[in-house]
N, C-alpha and C positions, 0 to 999 in steps of 0.2 A: 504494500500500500504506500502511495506517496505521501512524505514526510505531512504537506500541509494536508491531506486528508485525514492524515493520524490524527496530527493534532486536533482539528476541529471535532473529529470523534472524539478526543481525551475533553478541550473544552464543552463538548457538550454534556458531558457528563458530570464534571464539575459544576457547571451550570444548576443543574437539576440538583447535585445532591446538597451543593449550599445553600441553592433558593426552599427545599426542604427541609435540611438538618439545620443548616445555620453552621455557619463557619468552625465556631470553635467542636462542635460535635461533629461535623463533617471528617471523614476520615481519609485519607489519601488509598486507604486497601479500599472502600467503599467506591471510589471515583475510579480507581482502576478496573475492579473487579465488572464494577459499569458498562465502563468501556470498553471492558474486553480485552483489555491487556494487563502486562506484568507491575509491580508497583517500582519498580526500578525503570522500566521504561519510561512511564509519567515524571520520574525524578531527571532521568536524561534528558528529555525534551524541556521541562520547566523550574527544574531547578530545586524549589520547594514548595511549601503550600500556600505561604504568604505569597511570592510569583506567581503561583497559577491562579488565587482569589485574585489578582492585581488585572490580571492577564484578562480575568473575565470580565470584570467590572468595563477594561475598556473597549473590550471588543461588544459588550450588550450596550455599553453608550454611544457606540457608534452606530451601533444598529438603529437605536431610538430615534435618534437626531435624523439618521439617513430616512425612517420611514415617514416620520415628522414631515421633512422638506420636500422628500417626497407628494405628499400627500396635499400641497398647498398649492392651489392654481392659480399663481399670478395674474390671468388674465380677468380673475373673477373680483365683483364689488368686494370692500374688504371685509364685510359682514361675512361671507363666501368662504372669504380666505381665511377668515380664523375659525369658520364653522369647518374647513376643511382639515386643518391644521390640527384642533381638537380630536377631531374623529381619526383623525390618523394617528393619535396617540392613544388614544382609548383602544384603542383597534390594537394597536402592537403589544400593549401594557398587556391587555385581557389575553391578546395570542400568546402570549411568551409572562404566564406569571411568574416560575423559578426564575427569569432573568430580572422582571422588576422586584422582586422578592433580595435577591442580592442586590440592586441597585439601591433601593429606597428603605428596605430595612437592614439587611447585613452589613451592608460597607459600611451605614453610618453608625452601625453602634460598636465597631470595632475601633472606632475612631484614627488616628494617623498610623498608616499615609493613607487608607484605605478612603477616609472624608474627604481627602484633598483631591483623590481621584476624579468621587460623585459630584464635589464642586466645581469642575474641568465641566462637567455635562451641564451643569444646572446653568453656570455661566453663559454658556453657549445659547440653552433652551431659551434664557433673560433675554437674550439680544434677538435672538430670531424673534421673540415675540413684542419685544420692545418695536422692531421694525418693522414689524402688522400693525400695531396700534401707531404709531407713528404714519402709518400711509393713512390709516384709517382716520385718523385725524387731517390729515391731509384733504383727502376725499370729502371731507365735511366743509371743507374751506369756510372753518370759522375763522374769524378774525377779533382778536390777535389768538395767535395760533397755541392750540396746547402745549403748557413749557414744558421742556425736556425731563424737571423732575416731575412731574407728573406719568408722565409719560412713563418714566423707567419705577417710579412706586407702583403701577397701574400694573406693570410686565410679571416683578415679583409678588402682587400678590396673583395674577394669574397665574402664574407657575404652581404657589404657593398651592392654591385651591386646587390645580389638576393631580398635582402629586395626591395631595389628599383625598382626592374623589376615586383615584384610582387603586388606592389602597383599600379604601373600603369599596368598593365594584368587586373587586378580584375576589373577597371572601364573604360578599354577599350574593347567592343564588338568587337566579333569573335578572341582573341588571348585567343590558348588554352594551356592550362600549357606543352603540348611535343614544343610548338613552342618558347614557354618565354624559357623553359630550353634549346632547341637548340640555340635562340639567345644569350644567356650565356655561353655556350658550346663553338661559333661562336669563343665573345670576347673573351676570357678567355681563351682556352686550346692553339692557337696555340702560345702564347705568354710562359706559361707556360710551352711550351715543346719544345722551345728555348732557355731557361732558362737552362732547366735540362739537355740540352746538350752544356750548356756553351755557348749559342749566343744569349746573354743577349745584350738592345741597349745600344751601346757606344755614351757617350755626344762628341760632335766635338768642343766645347768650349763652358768658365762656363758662 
């Protein structure tokens, strides 16, 4: 078998048994045995266990982001674009829970270097959706235009909220990722598009 098929057989097995076990109980005879190979082989290709937990975290962040951008039709109003955007992470998160299982629970509570990993992804997810909201305010052509820090508070608690919607989705039966991303859609856009036409809520006193 060629070496990168091996390994993505070894990581996929890793994949599953720490989005299952959880890291520290996750075993390295477990992720081999998985795999279908020897546990000295897995130690050849990755070294040790903290490298292969590292190993996976970035190759499922990369997946996420890649089906993410995927999934976002530039040519569409941006109401569209982040409905699209949404459901294509609903979509991945529900398809692949062992990989958001180690993304959003494992790495973080292992804490360094494994946090500084998942913060590489969350960084990224900030800014692609920072520059949805951004067009989309655009496309409103209010004047004067939503300030930037609004704009980048608006991005992280969206993030904020999908992460958490997606966590409880994954281990509530019958909610399917079009329904977590319209309930996201729900929160989220009409306030947003209140916003981008200046009827933001005014406090009545502090």
């Amino acid at each position: 078998m060629p070496r990168a098929e091996r390994e993505r057989q070894m990581m996929d097995a890793a994949v599953r048994t720490f989005g299952q076990r959880g890291y520290r109980a996750a075993s390295m005879d477990e992720i081999a045995e998985l795999a279908g190979v020897s546990k000295p082989l897995v130690y050849l290709y990755l070294n040790s266990k903290e490298e292969l937990f590292t190993a996976c975290i970035r190759r499922e962040s990369e997946a996420l982001m890649e089906a993410v951008r995927a999934g976002v039709e530039p040519d569409l109003p941006a109401d569209r674009q982040l409905w699209t955007g949404l459901r294509a992470f609903f979509e991945h998160t529900a398809d692949h829970p062992d990989a958001w299982a180690v993304l959003h629970q494992q790495a973080r509570a292992q804490g360094e270097p494994f946090v500084g990993e998942v913060a590489v992804l969350r960084e990224e997810i900030v800014a692609f959706v920072t520059g949805l909201i951004g067009a989309a305010a655009r496309e409103a052509r209010h004047d004067p235009a939503l300030p930037d820090r609004d704009v980048a508070g608006l991005a992280q608690a969206l993030v904020g909220a999908a992460e958490a919607l997606a966590g409880w989705a994954n281990v509530t039966p019958g909610v399917s990722a079009r329904e977590a991303a319209t309930t996201l859609m729900n929160f989220s856009w009409a306030g947003l598009e209140n916003l981008m036409h200046g009827r933001g809520w005014q406090r009545t006193e502090d």
